[in-house]
C-alpha positions in Angstrom: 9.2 24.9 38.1 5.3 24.7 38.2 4.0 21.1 36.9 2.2 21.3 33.8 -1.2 19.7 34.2 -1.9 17.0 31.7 -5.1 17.2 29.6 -7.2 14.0 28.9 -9.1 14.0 25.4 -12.4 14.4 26.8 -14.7 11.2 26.8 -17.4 11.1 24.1 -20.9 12.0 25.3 -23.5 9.6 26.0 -26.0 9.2 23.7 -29.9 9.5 23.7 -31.2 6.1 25.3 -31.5 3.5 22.4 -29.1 5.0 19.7 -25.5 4.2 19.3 -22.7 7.7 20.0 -21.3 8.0 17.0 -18.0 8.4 18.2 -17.7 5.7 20.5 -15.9 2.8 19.5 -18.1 0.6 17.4 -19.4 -2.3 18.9 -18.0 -5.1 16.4 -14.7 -4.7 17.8 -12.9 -3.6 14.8 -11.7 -0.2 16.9 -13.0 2.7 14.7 -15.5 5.2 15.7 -19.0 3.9 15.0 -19.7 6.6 12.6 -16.7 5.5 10.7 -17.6 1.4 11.0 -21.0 0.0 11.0 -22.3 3.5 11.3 -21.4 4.6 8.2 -23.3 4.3 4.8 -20.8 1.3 4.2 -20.1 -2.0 6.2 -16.6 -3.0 6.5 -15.9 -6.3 4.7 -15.8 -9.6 7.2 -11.8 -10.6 6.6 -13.0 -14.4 7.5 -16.3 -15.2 7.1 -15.9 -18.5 7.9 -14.1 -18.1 10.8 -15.0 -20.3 14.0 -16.7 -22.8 11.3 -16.2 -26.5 11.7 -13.8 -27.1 9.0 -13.1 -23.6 7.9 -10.4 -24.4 5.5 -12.6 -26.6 3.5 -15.4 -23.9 3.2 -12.6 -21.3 1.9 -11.3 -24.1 -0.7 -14.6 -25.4 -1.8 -15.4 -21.9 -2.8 -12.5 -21.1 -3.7 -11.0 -24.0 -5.2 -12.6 -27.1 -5.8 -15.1 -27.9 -8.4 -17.0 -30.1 -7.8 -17.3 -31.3 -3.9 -20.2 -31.9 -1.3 -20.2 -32.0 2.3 -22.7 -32.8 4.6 -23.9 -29.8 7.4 -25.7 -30.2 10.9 -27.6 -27.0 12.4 -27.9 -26.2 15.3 -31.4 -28.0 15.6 -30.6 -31.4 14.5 -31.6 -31.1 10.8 -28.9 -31.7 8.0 -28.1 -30.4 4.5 -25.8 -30.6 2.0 -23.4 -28.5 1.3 -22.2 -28.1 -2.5 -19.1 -26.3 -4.2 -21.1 -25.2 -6.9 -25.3 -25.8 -7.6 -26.8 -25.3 -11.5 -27.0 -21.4 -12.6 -25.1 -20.4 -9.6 -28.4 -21.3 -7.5 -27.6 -20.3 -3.9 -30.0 -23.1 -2.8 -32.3 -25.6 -3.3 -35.0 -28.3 -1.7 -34.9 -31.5 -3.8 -38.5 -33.4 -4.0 -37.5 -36.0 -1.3 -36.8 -33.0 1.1 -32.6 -32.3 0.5 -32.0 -29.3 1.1 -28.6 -28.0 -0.7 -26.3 -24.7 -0.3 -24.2 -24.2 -3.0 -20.9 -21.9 -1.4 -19.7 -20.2 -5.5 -22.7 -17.8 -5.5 -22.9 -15.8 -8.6 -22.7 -12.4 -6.1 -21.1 -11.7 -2.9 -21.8 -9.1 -0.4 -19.0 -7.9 2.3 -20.0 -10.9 4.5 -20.4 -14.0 2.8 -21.2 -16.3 5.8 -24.4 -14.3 5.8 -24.9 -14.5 2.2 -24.9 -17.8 2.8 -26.6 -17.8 6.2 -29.6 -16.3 4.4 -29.7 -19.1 1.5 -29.5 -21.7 4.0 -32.3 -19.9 6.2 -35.1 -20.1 3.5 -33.9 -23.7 2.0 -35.1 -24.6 5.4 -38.1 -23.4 5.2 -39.1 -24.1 1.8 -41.6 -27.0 0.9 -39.4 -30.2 -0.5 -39.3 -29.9 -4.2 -40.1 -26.3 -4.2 -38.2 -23.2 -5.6 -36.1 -21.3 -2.7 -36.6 -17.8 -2.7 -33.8 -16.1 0.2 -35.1 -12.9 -1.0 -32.0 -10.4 -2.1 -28.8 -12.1 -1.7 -25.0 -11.0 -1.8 -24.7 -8.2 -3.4 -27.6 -6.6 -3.0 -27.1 -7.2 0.4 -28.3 -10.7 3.0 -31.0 -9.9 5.6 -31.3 -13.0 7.2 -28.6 -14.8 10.0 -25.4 -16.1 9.5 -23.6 -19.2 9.2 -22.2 -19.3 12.5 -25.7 -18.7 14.3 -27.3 -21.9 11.9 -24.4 -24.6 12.0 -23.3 -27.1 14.9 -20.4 -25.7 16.3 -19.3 -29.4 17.0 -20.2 -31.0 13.8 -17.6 -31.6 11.8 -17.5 -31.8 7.9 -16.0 -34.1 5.7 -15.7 -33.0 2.1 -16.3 -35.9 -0.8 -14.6 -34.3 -3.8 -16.8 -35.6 -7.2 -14.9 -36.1 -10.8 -17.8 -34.4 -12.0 -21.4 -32.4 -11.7 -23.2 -35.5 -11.3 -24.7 -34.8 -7.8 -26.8 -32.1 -9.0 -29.1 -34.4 -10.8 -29.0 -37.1 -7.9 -32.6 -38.6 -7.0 -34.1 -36.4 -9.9 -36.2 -37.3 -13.0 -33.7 -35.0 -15.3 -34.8 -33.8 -18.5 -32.9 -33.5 -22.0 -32.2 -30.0 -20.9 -30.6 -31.2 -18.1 -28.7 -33.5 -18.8 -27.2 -30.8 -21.9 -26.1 -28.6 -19.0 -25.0 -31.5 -17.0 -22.7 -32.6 -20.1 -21.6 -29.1 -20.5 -20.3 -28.0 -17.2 -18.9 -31.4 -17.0 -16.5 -30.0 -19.9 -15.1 -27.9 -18.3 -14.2 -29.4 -14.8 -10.8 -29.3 -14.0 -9.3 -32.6 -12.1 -9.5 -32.4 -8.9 -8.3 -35.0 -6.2 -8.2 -34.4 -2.2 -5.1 -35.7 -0.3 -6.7 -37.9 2.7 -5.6 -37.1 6.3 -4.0 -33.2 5.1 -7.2 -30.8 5.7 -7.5 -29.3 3.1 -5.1 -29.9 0.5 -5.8 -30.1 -3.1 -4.4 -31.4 -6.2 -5.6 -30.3 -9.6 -4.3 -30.8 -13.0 -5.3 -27.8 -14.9 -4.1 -28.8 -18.2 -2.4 -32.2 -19.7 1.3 -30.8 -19.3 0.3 -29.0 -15.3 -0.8 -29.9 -12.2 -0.4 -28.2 -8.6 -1.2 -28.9 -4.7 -3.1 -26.3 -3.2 -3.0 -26.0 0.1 -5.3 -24.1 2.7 -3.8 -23.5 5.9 -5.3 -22.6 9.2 -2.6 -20.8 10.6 -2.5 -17.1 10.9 -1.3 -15.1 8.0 2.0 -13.8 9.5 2.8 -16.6 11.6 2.4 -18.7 8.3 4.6 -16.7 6.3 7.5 -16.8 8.6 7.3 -20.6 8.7 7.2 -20.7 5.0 10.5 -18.4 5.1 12.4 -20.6 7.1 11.7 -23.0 4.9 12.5 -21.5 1.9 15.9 -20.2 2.7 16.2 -24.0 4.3 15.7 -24.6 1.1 12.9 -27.2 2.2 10.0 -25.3 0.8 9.9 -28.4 -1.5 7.7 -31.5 -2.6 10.6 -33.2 -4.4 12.3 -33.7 -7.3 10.3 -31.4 -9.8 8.6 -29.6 -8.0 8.4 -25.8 -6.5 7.0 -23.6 -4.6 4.7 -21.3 -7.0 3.0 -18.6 -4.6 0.0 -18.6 -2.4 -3.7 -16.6 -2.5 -5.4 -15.2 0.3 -8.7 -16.1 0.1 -11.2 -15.4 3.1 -8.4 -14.1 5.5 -6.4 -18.1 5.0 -3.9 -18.2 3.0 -3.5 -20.6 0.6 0.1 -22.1 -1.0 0.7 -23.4 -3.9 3.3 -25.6 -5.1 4.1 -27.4 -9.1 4.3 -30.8 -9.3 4.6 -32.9 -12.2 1.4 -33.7 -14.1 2.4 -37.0 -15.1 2.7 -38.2 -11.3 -0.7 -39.8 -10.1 -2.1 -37.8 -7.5 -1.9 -39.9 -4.6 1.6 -40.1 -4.8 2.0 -36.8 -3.3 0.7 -37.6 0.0 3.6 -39.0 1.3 5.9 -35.9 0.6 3.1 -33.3 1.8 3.5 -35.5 5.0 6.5 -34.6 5.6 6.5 -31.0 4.4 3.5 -30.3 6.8 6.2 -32.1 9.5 8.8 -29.6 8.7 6.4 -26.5 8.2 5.0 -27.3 12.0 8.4 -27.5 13.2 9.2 -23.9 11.6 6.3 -22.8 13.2 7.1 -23.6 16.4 10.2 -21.3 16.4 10.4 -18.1 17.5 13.5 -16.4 17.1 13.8 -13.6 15.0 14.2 -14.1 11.2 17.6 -14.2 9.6 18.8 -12.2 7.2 18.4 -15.0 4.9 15.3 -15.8 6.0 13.9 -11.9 5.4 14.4 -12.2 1.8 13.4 -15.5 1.9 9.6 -14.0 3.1 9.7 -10.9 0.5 10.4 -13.2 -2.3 7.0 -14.7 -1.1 4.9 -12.1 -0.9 6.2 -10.9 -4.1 4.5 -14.4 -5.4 0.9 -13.7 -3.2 -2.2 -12.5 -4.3 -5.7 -12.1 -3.0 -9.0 -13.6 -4.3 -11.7 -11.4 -4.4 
């Protein structure tokens, strides 16, 4: 019987020198055809724009979570700024008179890559004039010329967040005004309490209202690998801070994933260090398994993604 010759899809043709094939793979790395990636009339979104970060968790939960935070940033030439959950208006940046220069991470618009949203505010706060306006030019989502996070920042710098009771920090080492301080008072209404478990990255607990309060959590691990962890624990029936308490779902937010357990809202805050302790204990020994799921364990891991959403 004659051998039947085996046809190889043809290789696509090179380009003119200094434009991109449209049909070879695209250069980010995402595997699609360029045309159909960065080639195309619309960028795919950046699934974690924080990602290789110092501290990445804590940039995902101080724009995700926390209120009212700082944390202090080193570029990659020396210089320092502040880095703030939230600045007044939604203001992606500012330059105080005595030369601070401050990010704030909740912008009022996003576009598909938010590390160079933020990249770009940063950028022009660094240039600006101490005590001058910062002008990034468009921003979010009218789309961030300028670099991004990663090519600005220390690579080996850490962060350590300082978690505020309120908005005071925006008026720090200013002469403020009546109208100032009105909007000071105002967003200070509405700040939910916030308190940062020491020596946990970044876990969070808030009481948003007298009769509730919850830890959240943002984890570093990888989404899947995570989950199965959490379903061990859960059909362990160790997916637990205690007495009163329970698991209550997770977000995704800036490709981490974030859970979230009830806790009592009478219990001081501190007081849940201890058992977080030893529930990040168990979780790291779940995740260091890996054998198959059980059966137990399965429905265990759909009965959690039946309780996660994503942010944004």
């Amino acid at each position: 019987m004659a051998r039947t010759a085996s046809k190889r899809r043809p290789a696509a043709p090179a380009a003119p020198a200094g434009e991109q094939n449209p049909k070879a793979p695209c250069a980010c790395g995402s595997g699609r055809k360029y045309k159909h990636c960065h080639g195309s009339a619309y960028a795919p979104a950046v699934a974690r724009p924080f990602e290789g970060l110092p501290g990445e968790v804590h940039w995902v939960a101080l724009r995700e979570l926390v209120p009212a935070a700082t944390a202090v940033l080193t570029t990659t030439d020396g210089r320092t700024a502040t880095l703030a959950s939230v600045l007044p208006g939604g203001a992606p940046a500012l330059v105080r008179a005595g030369g601070e220069v401050v990010v704030g991470v909740q912008l009022a618009t996003s576009s598909d890559d938010v590390s160079r949203d933020l990249g770009t505010a940063l950028a022009a706060a660094l240039d600006a004039p101490a005590g001058s306006p910062v002008d990034p030019g468009p921003i979010g989502a009218e789309g961030s010329a300028g670099p991004r996070l990663q090519e600005l920042l220390d690579p080996a710098a850490e962060i350590e967040v300082t978690v505020h009771p309120d908005f005071g920090f925006w008026l720090e080492g200013t002469g403020a005004n009546a109208a100032a301080m009105a909007g000071l008072e105002q967003a200070n209404e509405a700040i939910i309490p916030t308190v940062r478990l020491e020596g946990l990255g970044a876990a969070y607990w808030c009481r948003p209202a007298v009769d509730r309060a919850h830890l959240r959590w943002v984890r570093p691990e990888p989404e899947e690998q995570l989950l199965d962890a959490l379903a061990r624990l859960g059909a362990a029936e160790q997916l637990t801070l205690g007495e009163g308490t329970k698991y209550a779902g997770a977000f995704r937010a800036h490709g981490l994933v974030v859970p979230v357990w009830d806790v009592p809202a009478d219990v001081p805050a501190t007081d849940w260090t201890g058992p977080a302790a030893e529930l990040d204990q168990r979780l790291t020994a779940a995740l260091a398994v890996t054998d198959p799921l059980t059966t137990d364990e399965r429905r265990s891991r759909a009965g959690l993604l039946s309780r996660q959403i994503t942010l944004r």
